[in-house]
N, C-alpha and C positions, 0 to 999 in steps of 0.2 A: 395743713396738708390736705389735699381732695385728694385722698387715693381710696376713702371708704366705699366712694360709688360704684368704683370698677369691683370693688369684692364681693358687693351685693347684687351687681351684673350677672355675673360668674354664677351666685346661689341661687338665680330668679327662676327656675325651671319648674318644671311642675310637682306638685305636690307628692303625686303617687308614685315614688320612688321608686319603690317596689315594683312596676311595671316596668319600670327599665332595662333592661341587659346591659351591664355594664362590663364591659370586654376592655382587657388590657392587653392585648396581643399576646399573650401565653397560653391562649386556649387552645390547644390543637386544634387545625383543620377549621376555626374562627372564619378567616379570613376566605376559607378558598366556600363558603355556604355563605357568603353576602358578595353579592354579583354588582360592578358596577352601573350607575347609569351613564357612562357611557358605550359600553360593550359587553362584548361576551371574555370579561376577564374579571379578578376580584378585583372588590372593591380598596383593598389593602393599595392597590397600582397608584390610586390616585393622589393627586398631589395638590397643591393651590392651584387656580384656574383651572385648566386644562392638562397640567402637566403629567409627567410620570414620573413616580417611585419604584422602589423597588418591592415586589411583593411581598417578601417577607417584612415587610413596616409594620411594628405593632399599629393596631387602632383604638386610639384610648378614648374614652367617653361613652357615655350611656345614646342606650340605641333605644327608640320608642317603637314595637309594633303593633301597625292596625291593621284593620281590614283590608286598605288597598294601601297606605303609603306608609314607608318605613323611614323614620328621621332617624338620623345620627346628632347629637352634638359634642361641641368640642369646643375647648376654652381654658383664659388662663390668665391668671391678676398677677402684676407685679408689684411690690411697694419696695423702694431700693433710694438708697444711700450712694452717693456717686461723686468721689470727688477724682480728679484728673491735675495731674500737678503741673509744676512749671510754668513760665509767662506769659503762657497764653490758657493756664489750668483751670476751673473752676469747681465750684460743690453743688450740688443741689440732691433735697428730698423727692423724689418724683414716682407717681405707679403709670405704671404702662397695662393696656390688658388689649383682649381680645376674645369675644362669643360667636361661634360661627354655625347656623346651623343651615346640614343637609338635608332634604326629602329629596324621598322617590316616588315611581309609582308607574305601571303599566300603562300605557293610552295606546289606543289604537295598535297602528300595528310595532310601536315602539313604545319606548320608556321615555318620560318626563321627570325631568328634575329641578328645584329650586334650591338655589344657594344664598344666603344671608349672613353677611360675617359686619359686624358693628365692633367699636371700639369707642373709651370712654379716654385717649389719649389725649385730645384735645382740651383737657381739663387739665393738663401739664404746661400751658403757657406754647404760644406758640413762637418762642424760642426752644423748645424741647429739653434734650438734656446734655450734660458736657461730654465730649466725645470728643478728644484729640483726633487733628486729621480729619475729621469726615467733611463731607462736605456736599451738599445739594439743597436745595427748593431754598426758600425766601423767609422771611417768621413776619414780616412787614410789607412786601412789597418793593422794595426799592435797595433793599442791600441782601448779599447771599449770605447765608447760612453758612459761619465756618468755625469748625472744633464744637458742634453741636450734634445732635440728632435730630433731626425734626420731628415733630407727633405725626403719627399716623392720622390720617379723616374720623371721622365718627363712621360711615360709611363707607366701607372699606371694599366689599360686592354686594352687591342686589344682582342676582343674575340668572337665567335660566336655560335648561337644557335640553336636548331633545336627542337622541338616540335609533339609531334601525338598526339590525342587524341583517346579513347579506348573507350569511352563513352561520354556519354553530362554533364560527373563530373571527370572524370578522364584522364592524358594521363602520356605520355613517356616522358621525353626530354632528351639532350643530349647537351653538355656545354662545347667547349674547349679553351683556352686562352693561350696568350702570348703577354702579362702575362696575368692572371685572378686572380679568388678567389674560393679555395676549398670548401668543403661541411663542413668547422669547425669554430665556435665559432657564435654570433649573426651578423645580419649586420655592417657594420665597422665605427666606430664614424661618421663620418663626412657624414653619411648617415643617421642617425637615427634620426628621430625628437626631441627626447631629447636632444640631441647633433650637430645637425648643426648649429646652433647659436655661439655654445662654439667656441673662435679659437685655444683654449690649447687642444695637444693631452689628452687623461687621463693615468696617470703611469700605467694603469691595460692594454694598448694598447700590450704588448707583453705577455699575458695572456691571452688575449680571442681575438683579431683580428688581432693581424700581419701579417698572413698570406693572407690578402686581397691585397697585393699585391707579388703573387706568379710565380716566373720564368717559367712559364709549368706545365698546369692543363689541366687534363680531366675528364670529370662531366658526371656519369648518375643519372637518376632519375625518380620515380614515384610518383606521387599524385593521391588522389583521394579524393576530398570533404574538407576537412580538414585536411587532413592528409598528409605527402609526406614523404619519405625515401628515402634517396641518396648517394652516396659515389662517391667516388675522389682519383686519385689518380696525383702526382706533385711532384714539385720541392720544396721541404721543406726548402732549403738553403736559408739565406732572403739574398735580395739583399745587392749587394759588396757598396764601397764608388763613384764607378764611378755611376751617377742617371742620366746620358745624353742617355745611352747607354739602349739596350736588352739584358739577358745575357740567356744562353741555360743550361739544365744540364741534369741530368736522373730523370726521374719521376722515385725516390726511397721512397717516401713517400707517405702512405697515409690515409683519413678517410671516417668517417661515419658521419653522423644528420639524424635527427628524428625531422620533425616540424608538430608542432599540431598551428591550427589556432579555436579555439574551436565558437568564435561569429570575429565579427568586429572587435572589442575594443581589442583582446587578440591577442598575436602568443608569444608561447614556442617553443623551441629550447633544443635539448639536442644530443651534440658530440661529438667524440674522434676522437682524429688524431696520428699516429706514425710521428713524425717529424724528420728526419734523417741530423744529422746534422747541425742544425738550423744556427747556430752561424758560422761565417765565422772565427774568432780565435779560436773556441773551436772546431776541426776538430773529437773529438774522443767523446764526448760527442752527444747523441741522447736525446729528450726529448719526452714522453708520455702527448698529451694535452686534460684535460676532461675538457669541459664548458657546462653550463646551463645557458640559461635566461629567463624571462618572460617582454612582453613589453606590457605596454598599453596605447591606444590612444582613445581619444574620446574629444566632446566638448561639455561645460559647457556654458548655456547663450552666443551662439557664440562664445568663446574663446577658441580657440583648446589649446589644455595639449596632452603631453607626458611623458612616464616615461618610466624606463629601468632599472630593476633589473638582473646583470648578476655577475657570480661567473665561475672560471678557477683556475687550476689546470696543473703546470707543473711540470713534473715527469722525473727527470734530472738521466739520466745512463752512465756510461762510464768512463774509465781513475778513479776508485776506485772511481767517484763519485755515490750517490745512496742519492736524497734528491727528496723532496715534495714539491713544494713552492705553495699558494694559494692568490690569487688574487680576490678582491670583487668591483663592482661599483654598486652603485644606481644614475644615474641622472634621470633630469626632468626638463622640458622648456614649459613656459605658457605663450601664448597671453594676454596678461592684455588689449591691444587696436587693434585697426588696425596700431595703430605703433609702440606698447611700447612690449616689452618681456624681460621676465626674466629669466633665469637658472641657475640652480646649480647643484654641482656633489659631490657626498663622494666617496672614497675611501680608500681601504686598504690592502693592498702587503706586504709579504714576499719574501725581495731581498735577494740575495747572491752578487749581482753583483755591490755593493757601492762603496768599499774600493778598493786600490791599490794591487797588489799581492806582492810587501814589506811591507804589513801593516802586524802586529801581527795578527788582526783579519780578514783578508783577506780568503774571503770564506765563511764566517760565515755568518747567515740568520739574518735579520733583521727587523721587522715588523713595519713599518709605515704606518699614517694613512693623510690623507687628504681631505681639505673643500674648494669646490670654490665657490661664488655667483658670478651673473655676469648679466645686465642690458642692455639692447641695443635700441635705438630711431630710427627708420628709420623715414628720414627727407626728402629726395627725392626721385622722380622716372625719370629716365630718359629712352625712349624706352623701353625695358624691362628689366631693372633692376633697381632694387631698393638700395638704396643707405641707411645708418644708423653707427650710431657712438656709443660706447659702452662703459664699461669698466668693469673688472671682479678683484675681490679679494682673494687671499689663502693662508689657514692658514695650518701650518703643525703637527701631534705629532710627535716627534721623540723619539726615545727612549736611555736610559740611553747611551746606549755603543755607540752610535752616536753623544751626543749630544758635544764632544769634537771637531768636527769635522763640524758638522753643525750649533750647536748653540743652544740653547735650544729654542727658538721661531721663526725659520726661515718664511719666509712670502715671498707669490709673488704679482704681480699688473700687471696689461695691461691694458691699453687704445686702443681702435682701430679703422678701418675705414671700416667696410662691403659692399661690393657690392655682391649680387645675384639675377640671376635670376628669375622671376617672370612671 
C-alpha cells in the first residue's frame, strides 16, 4: 500500500507548533476577526476557488501569524478499504489526501493572496478507486473511466489573488490559477462541511464540481454585502490520465454565479458555465453546465450540523448528440460529540456514460439513485492532527434496464483511517 506518503504530507508543517492558533470553529466571534482576502467579509464565507459558504462554517486548521502575512492551513489523509459489490463490484486498499495552504497579506491599496492545494492521490493508480456508477475523465487515454473514482492531480491549485475594496461592504477581486476553480457549481466536496468527513467522491461530482480542478482560470468579481457576481473564464478540458504533471490549453470556456449569502447560517449559489470540450474522448462534444445550491450551517447545543442541497444539469451538444442529463445531491454531517460524527448523502443522476459502446443500449440515459450513512470516532490527537476511524455504508436503486448488468441490489462498504488537520 502507498498511503504512508499522504500521512506524512499532512504532518510536514512546521515545527513551532506552538505558534499556530489552531481554531476549530467553536471559538466565538473566530471567524467574524479574520477578514477575507477577498472582501470586506469573514473569512469563514470562503469556499474552494472563489466560492461561497456559509459564514457560520467552522474553520479547522492552524493559522500561522506574522508580521505581514497570515497563513491558514488545512488538510486531510485518507487510508480506506473499499469494496463495492455486484458484476461490475470491485475491492481495493487505497489513501486519498489533500494539504491546501492560504496566505494573505496587505499590498498596496488592496489585499494579496496565495493559494496552494497539492495531493498525493495520484499514488492510487490511475484507475483510482471502485465506485459504482460514477463515471468521468480517462486512467489510460483511450477508454472512460466507469464504476471508478479517478485521483485527483498532484496539483490540485497554484493560484493567486488580488482584492480592492470600494467601500467598507463591498470590493473587486481578481482570481487566476494553474490550475484553479471557475466561478461554477457549489464549493467542491471535500470542502464542504457536509462533506469533508465523507472519503467517497459523490456520483453527482461531474455535475456540479468537476471543474474545481481546472487547467487555466481567470476570475473576476464583485461583492457587496451579501451579494457577489462573477464570471471566469478557462480551460474546460478536465485533466488528461497523466495526474503528476501541469497541463496548459486555451481558456475556451467560460461562466457565470450569482452568490447570495442572505444570514450566517445560509449561502446560495446559482451558475452556468459553456464547457468546451470537457471530455478528453469525446473531442466533438461541448456540454452546457446549470447548478444551483443552497447550504446550511449552524450549531445545535454545541454540535455543529451541515447540509447541502444542490442540483446540476448538463447539457450535451455535438456529434448529433443533443441530451439533458440532471444530477441531484442532498448531504449532511453532524457532531453528535467532540469525537463522534455522522454523515450521510442521497443522490440521483441521469448517466449516459454506463455501458460499453458494443452494448445494444450504449448511450442511453440511465437514472440511478443512491444512499450513503457513514460514522467516524476520532480517537487521537497527535500535534495538529487529529486522527479517527470510520466506516460508511451504500445502497443503490438501479433500474430495470441495468439491472442485468449490475444486479438488482448492488451495495458498497468502506472502512477507514482519518487524519486532519485541526
Amino acid at each position: 500500500m502507498r498511503f504512508a506518503p499522504a500521512l506524512l504530507c499532512l504532518l510536514a508543517l512546521p515545527a513551532a507548533a506552538q505558534e499556530m492558533d489552531h481554531s476549530h470553529g467553536d471559538m466565538p466571534g473566530m471567524s467574524m476577526r479574520m477578514s477575507s482576502a477577498f472582501g470586506p467579509y469573514p473569512m469563514s464565507r470562503e469556499g474552494s476557488g472563489t466560492s461561497w459558504q456559509p459564514d457560520a462554517t467552522p474553520m479547522d486548521g492552524p493559522m500561522i501569524h506574522g508580521e505581514s502575512w497570515m497563513t491558514m492551513i488545512h488538510g486531510f489523509a485518507n487510508v480506506a478499504y473499499d469494496r463495492q459489490s455486484g458484476p461490475r463490484g470491485d475491492d481495493k486498499t487505497f489513501s486519498s489526501s489533500m494539504l491546501m495552504i492560504m496566505a494573505s497579506r496587505p499590498l498596496g491599496p488592496g489585499t494579496l493572496g496565495l493559494r496552494g492545494m497539492v495531493s498525493l492521490d495520484p499514488a492510487m493508480g490511475k484507475g483510482g478507486y471502485p465506485l459504482l456508477f460514477q463515471t468521468g475523465e480517462t486512467a489510460n487515454g483511450s477508454t472512460h473511466l466507469v464504476d471508478r473514482q479517478h485521483p485527483h492531480d498532484a496539483f490540485m491549485e497554484l493560484a493567486g489573488t488580488y482584492s480592492v475594496a470600494f467601500s467598507d461592504r463591498g470590493a473587486l477581486s481578481f482570481y487566476g490559477g494553474l490550475p484553479g476553480e471557475p466561478a461554477l457549481g457549489p464549493p467542491a466536496f471535500m470542502h464542504r462541511f457536509s462533506g469533508l468527513r465523507n472519503p467517497e467522491a459523490p456520483i453527482t461530482h461531474h455535475w456540479l464540481d468537476s471543474t474545481h480542478i481546472s487547467m487555466g482560470v481567470a476570475t473576476v468579481g464583485a461583492s457587496y454585502g451579501p451579494w457577489k457576481l462573477e464570471g471566469s473564464i478557462f480551460n474546460g478540458r478536465e485533466p488528461d490520465q497523466f495526474r503528476w504533471n501541469i497541463e496548459t490549453g486555451r481558456l475556451s470556456s467560460s461562466s457565470v454565479r450569482a452568490s447570495f449569502n442572505p444570514t450566517e447560517a445560509w449561502s446560495f449559489q446559482l451558475s452556468y458555465g459553456r464547457l468546451k470540450h470537457p471530455e478528453q474522448l469525446e473531442p466533438q462534444i461541448d456540454v452546457d453546465r446549470t447548478t444551483a445550491s443552497a447550504i446550511y450551517q449552524s450549531t445545535i447545543a454545541g454540535h455543529r450540523w451541515g447540509t447541502t442541497l444542490a442540483w446540476g444539469r448538463n447539457d450535451k451538444r455535438g456529434a448529433g448528440v443533443s441530451r439533458a442529463l440532471d444530477g441531484w445531491l442532498v448531504e449532511s454531517t453532524a457532531d453528535l460529540s467532540q469525537s463522534d460524527t455522522i454523515f450521510a448523502r442521497a443522490e440521483r443522476v441521469s448517466n449516459d456514460e454506463l455501458l460499453p459502446e458494443d452494448d445494444p443500449s450504449a448511450g442511453r440515459s440511465f437514472q440511478v439513485s443512491k444512499l450513503s450513512v457513514g460514522y467516524i470516532h476520532d480517537f487521537a490527537r497527535t500535534g495538529p492532527a487529529t486522527w479517527g476511524i470510520g466506516a460508511l455504508a451504500s445502497t443503490f436503486r438501479v433500474p430495470a434496464g441495468l439491472q442485468a448488468t449490475y444486479g438488482s441490489h448492488p451495495a458498497g462498504f468502506m472502512i477507514f483511517l482519518q487524519a486532519r488537520l485541526m
